[in-house]
N, C-alpha and C positions, 0 to 999 in steps of 0.2 A: 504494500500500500504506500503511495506516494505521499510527502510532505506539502502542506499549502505552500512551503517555501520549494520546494522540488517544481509544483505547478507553476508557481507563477514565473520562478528561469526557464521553462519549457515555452510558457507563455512569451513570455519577452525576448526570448531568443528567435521568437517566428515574428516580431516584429521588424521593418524597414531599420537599415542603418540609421537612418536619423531620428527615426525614433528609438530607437536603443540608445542611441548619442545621449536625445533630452534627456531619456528616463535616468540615463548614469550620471548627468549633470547635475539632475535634480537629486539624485543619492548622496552623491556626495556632497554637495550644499546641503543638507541634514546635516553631516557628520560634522563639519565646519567648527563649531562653536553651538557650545551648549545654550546661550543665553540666547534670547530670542531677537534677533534684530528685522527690521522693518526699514528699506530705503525709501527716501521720500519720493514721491510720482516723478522730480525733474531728474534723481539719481535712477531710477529704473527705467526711464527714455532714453538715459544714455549709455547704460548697457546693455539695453537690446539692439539700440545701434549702432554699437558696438561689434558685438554679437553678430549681429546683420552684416559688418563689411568684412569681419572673419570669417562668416559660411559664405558670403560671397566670392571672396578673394579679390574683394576693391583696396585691402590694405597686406603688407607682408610683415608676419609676425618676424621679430629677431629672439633668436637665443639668448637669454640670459647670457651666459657665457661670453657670447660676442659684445652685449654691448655692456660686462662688467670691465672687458681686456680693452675695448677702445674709451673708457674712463681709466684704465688705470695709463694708458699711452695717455691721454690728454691732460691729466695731474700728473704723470711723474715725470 
């Protein structure tokens, strides 16, 4: 006999990548922080637009890595 928790990875696994994407976005923003925060309406317009030119590909994310090494060439 299968677990609710068995079903619903069985479930979510026969969903679209992008929604498997949301669904883990949304998972892990639970796990974030215990206390419960709320961003104001002008702060969650502009991470879905955000949001928005990253699943489009209107902006090119950089590496951490790359742009700590050209701060540390720019201060040292």
């Amino acid at each position: 006999m299968r677990t609710a928790t068995e079903k619903i990875v069985e479930d979510v696994l026969s969903l679209s990548r992008e929604s498997r994407a949301f669904l883990a976005e949304k998972l892990l923003e639970s796990l974030d922080c215990e206390e419960v925060f709320t961003a104001s309406p002008e702060w969650m317009k502009e991470i879905r637009r955000r949001c928005r030119e990253i699943d489009d590909g209107t902006v090119k994310l950089i590496p951490a890595e790359v742009v700590f090494e050209e701060l540390d060439k720019n201060l040292g």
